[in-house]
Every structure is written in structure tokens, then in C-alpha cells.
C-alpha positions as a printed Julia matrix, in Angstrom:
291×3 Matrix{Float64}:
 127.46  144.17  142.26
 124.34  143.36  139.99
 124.03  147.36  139.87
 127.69  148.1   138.41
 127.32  145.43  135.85
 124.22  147.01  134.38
 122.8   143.34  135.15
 118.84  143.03  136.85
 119.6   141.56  140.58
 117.36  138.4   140.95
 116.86  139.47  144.53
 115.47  142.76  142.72
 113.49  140.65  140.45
 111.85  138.64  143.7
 111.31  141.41  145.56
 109.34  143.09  142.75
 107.18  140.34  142.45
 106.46  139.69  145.75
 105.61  143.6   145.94
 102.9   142.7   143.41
 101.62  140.37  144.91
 101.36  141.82  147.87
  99.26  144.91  145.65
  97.21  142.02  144.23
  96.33  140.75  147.83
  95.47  144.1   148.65
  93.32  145.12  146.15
  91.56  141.54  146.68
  91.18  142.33  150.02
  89.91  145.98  150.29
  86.8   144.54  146.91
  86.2   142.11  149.38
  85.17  143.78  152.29
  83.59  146.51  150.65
  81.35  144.05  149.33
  81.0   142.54  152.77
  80.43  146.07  154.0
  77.96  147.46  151.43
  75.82  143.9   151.8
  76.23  144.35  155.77
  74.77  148.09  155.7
  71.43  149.1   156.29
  70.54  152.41  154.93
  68.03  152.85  157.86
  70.83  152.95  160.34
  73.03  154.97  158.49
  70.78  157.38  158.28
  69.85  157.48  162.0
  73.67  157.97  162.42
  73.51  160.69  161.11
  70.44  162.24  162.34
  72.51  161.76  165.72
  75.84  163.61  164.35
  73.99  166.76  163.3
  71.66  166.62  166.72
  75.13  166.19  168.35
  76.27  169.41  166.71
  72.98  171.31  166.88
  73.46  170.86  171.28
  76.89  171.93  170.69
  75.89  174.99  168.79
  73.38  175.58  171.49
  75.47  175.28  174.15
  77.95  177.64  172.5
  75.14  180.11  172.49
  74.47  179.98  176.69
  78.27  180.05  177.29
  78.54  183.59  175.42
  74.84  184.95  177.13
  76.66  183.33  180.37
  79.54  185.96  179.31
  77.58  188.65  178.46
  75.74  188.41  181.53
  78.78  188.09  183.76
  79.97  191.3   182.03
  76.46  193.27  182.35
  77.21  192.5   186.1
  80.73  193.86  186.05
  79.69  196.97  184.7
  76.99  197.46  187.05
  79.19  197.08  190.07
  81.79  199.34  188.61
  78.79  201.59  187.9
  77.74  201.77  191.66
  81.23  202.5   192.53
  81.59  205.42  190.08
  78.22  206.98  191.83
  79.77  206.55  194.99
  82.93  207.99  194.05
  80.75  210.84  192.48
  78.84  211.33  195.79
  82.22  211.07  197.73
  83.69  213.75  195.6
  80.74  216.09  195.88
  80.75  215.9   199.69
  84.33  216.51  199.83
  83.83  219.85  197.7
  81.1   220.64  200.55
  83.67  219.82  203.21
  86.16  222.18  202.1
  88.16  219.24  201.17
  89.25  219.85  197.51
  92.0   216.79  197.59
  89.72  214.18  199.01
  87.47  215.08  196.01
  89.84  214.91  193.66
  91.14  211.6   195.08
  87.35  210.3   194.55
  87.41  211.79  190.77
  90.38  210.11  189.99
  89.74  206.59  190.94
  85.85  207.44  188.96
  88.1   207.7   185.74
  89.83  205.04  186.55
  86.58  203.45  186.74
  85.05  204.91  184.03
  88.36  203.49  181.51
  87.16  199.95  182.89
  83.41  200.39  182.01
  84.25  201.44  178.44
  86.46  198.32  178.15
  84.25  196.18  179.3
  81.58  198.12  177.2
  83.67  197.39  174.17
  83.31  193.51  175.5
  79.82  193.22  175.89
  79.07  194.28  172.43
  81.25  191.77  171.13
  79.86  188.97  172.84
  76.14  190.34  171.9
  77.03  190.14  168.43
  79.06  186.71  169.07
  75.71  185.52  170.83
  73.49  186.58  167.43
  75.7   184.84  165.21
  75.45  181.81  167.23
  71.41  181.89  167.51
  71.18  182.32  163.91
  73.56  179.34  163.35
  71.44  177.26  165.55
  68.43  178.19  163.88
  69.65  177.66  160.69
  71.53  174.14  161.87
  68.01  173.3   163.91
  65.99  174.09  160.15
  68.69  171.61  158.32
  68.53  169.02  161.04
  64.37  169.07  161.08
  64.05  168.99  157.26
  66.89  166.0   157.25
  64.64  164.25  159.86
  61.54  164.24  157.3
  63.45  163.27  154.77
  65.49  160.79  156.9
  61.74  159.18  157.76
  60.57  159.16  154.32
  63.58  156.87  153.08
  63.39  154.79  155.54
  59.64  154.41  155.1
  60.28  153.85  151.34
  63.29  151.38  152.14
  61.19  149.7   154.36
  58.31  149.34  151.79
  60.57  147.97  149.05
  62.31  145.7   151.3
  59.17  143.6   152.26
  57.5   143.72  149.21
  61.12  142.32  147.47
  60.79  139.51  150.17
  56.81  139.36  149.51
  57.71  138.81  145.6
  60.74  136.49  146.62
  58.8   134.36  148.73
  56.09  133.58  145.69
  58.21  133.02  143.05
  60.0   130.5   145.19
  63.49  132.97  144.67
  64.19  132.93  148.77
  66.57  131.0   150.48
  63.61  129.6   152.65
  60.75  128.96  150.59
  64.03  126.92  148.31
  64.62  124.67  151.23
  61.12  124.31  152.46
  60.47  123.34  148.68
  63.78  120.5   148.82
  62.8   119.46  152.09
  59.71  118.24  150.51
  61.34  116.84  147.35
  63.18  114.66  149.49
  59.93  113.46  151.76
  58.65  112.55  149.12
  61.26  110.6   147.16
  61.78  109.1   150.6
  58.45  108.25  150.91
  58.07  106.72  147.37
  61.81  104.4   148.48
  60.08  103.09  151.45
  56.62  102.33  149.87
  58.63  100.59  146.7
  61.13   98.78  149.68
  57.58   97.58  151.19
  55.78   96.2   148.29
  58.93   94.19  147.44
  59.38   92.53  150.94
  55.65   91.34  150.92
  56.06   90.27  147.39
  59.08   88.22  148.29
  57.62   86.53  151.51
  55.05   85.74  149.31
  56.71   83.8   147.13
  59.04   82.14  149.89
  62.39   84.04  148.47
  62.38   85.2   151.95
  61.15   83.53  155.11
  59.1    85.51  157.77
  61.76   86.43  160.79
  58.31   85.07  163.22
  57.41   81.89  162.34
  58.55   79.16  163.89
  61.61   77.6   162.2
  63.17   76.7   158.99
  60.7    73.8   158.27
  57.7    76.22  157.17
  57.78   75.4   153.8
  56.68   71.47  154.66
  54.79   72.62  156.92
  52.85   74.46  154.26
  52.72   71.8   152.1
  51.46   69.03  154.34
  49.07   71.67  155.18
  47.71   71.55  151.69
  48.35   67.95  151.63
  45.84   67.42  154.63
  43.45   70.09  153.58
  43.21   67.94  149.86
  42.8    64.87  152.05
  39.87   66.51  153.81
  37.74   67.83  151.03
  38.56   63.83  149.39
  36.81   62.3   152.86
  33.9    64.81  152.47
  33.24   64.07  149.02
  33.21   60.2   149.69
  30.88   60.2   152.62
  28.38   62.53  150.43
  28.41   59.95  147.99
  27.74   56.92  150.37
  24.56   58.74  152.03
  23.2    58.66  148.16
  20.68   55.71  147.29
  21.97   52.93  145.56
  20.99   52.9   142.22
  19.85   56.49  142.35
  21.26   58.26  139.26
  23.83   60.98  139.86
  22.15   64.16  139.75
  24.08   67.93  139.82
  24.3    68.96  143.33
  23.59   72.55  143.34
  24.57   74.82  146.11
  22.06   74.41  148.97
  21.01   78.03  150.28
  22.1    78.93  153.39
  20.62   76.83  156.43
  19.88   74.09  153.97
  23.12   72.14  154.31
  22.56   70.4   158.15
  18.69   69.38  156.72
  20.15   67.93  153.75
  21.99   65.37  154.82
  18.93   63.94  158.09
  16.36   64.21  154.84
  18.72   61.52  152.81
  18.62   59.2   155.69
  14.82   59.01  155.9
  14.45   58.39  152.5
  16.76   55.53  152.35
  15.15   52.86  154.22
  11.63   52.89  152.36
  10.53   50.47  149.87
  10.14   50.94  146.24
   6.35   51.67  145.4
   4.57   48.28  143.66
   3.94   48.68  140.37
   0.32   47.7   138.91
   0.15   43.56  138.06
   3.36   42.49  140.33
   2.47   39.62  143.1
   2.02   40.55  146.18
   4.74   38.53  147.95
């Protein structure tokens, strides 16, 4: 119907479209894997694919070669069989002549022609299968040259390819291009910056327990900030006591003097020295009364 009215179907129009994209897929497809292909290939074993193909055809070429000598022999056999038989005949023939017997002779001459027609034939044979046979040795020779001289080269490439491959991974690996010296290098990043979180996660926890933000998970309860201050209470308490004894063990009267630091063993003398000094009598001065 959309044909006779000179009118573009829009089944037509879908179907052309979907054709496209269809061509589109296609075409996406087959760039696709012949990337994947061409990245997948290894020149090295393509080439020893092929070294195999042409050794495959040089042992076909050869084998070509002893089937037609295995011909050519067979035949050279042949004709020396039908060879013996003609002498016989020929023997036969000349006996019967002796014999008196002309129509045994000629019995034994015919069947020699007949023999004879067969050697030529298979004469004719022979010297096309020796001439098969040389065109089949100098094909393999050829074909054995070819395959050699592709092995060297084959060797060299793959030498060279070989070369150039580690030397691009050599070059890859120092500049820091390669997949694995890039992760060994992030794997490190990260240590680090891990390292650095932790350390900076550390410092703050100590600084906060310090300062009693936070309270330490093993002391003993929630009263350890009393306890820490009636342990500075009693430790002020202490040094106060101290201070007051040291100045009762002074002689009254005595002016204060500056106490300097004792050295080190002095301090248990000190305080037996005081004591012995403390019960003696001032010295008489010159004109008092004796009492």
C-alpha cells in the first residue's frame, strides 16, 4: 500500500535504521577485536607458526618425492620381470627351431612381442616418473633453501623483538611508566599518609588525656580528677610540715640565714649537727660576773 501511493513505509523507514545499526555494531565490533587481537599477538609465535607451515610442506614435498622413486622402482621391477620372460621366450623359441618345431617357436615369438609392447609402455612410464621425481627434488631443495633462510631470519626477529621488548620494560620500569612500579609507588603514598593519620591520631589522644578532655579507659573510676587534686593537696601539705620542722631545729634567736643546697650525703648530717649545737651555752664575754 505505502508502495502504490509513492509514500516511504514507516516499517521501511525502521527497518533501515535498524539495518544501520546493526552495520554500526558491526563495524564496532570487528575495530574491537582487532585491537584485542593485534595487542594479544606475539610476533615470536607467529613467526614459529609459520616456520611449522612451510616445514609441514617441505615433509610433504619430500614425501611426494619417495612416493614417485617408490613408483619408479616398482616399474624398474616390472620391466625386469617382463625382461626375464622375453629371454625365456627367446630361448624357448630357439629350441623349438632346433626341435623341428617351427609353431612352438613361433608361439614363444609371439607372446615375446607381446612382451616386448609392455616393456616399451612401461618404458614410456618410467621416464615420466624419473622426470616427475627431478622436478620434485629440485622443489624440495629449493622449498628446503626458503625454509632455512626463513629460519635465520625468523631467529633474528625474534632476537631483536626480544631485545626491544625488555629494554621497553627496562626503560618503563625507571621512569616509573609501568603498571607495577605505579602501584608499588601508590602503595607507598598511601603507607605513608597512613602512617602520618595515625602518628597525628596519637599525639592528639595523649594531648587530650593530658589535659583531662578525656579520661584514661584504666584507671580506676570516674573520681580521678579529686583524686588528683587531693593528691596535690597532700603533697602541698607535706612540703608545709617539712618546712616547719626545719625551722624549729634552728636556734632561737639565730638570724635566718640562706639555706643553700647541701651536696649530696650532706642532708642526714645536717640536721644531728643542729641538735648538738643547740644545747651549749653562749661564750662569756670579758667583764660579765661569773654567776
Amino acid at each position: 500500500m505505502c508502495r502504490s501511493m509513492s509514500v516511504r513505509c514507516p516499517l521501511d523507514t525502521k527497518g533501515s535504521a535498524v539495518a544501520g545499526l546493526a552495520k554500526r555494531l558491526s563495524l564496532i565490533f570487528k575495530a574491537k577485536a582487532s585491537k584485542a587481537i593485534d595487542r594479544a599477538e606475539d610476533p615470536r609465535e607467529t613467526l614459529d607458526y609459520s616456520y611449522e607451515k612451510q616445514l609441514e610442506l617441505l615433509q610433504k614435498v619430500r614425501r611426494g618425492v619417495a612416493d614417485v622413486a617408490t613408483s619408479r622402482k616398482r616399474l624398474e621391477l616390472q620391466m625386469t620381470g617382463l625382461q626375464q620372460q622375453s629371454d625365456k621366450l627367446q630361448n624357448q623359441a630357439q629350441k623349438a627351431i632346433g626341435a623341428g618345431r617351427e609353431d612352438l617357436a613361433r608361439e614363444a615369438l609371439t607372446r615375446r612381442s607381446g612382451l616386448q609392447a609392455q616393456m616399451g609402455d612401461l618404458q614410456a612410464q618410467h621416464a615420466q616418473l624419473d622426470q616427475e621425481e627431478q622436478k620434485l627434488i629440485t622443489a624440495s631443495q629449493r622449498l628446503s633453501s626458503k625454509v632455512e633462510s626463513f629460519r635465520t631470519r625468523k631467529e633474528t626477529i625474534k632476537a631483536t623483538y626480544t631485545a626491544a621488548e625488555a629494554q621497553t620494560k627496562i626503560g618503563e620500569a625507571f621512569s616509573g611508566i609501568s603498571e607495577e612500579m605505579s602501584d608499588v609507588g601508590l602503595a607507598m603514598q598511601r603507607a605513608e599518609d597512613k602512617t602520618a593519620t595515625l602518628q597525628a591520631r596519637s599525639g592528639a589522644i595523649d594531648e587530650l588525656l593530658a589535659s583531662g578532655a578525656l579520661e584514661d579507659a584504666s584507671s580506676s573510676g570516674r573520681g580521678d580528677d579529686i583524686q588528683r587534686e587531693l593528691d596535690a593537696l597532700g603533697s602541698s601539705s607535706d612540703v608545709e610540715l617539712e618546712l616547719a620542722k626545719l625551722k624549729g631545729e634552728l636556734p632561737a634567736g639565730a638570724p635566718a640565714k640562706q639555706i643553700e643546697a647541701p651536696p649530696a650525703g650532706a642532708e642526714a648530717a645536717q640536721p644531728q649537727q643542729s641538735t648538738q649545737q643547740s644545747p651549749q651555752q653562749p661564750t662569756q664575754q670579758p667583764g660579765e660576773a661569773q654567776p
